[in-house]
N, C-alpha and C positions, 0 to 999 in steps of 0.2 A: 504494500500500500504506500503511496505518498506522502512523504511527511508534508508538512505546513510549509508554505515556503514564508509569506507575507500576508498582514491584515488582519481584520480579526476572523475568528473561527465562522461569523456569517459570509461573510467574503467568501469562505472557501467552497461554501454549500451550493455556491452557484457553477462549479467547475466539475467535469466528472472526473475520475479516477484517472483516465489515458490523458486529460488534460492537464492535470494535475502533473503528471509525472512527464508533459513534453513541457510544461512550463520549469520543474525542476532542473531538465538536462539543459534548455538554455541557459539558467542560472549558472548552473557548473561551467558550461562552457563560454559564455562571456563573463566571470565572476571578477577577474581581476584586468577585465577593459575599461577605458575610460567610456563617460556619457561621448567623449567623441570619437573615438574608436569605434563605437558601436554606431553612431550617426554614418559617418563614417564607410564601416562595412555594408548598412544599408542602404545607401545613396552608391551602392555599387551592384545591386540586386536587379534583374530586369523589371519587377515590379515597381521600384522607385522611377526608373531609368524612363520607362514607355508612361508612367502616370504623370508626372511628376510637372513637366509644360505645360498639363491642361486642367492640371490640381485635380485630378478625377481620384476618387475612391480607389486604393486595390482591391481588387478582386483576392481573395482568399482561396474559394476552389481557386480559380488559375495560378494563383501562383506560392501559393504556400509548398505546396510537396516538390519545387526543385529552387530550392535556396543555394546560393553558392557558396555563402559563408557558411551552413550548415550539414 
């Protein structure tokens, strides 16, 4: 099971269990980045890249499951 990562214990009740534990392995793996390090790596993702001139929303299906930084 996932531990807590941040917030109070309501916070977490909104997240399921596979959420929980893809939001932990970010944690570990950006843990010791800066806030701009991680700006940074995301302003290098095709999702920032193709949204980004016309301020649109990312799409999440499309572009969550091929991150580069990830």
């Amino acid at each position: 099971m996932a531990k807590k990562i941040v917030g109070k214990e309501d916070d977490m009740d909104n997240f399921s269990i596979m959420e929980l534990e893809v939001l932990s392995s970010v944690l570990k793996h950006f843990k010791k980045s800066t806030t701009k390090e991680v700006v940074d790596i995301s302003h290098e993702e095709p999702a920032w890249i193709e949204n980004e001139p016309a301020r649109e929303l990312i799409s999440y299906q499309k572009y969550a499951f091929d991150l580069k930084a990830f």
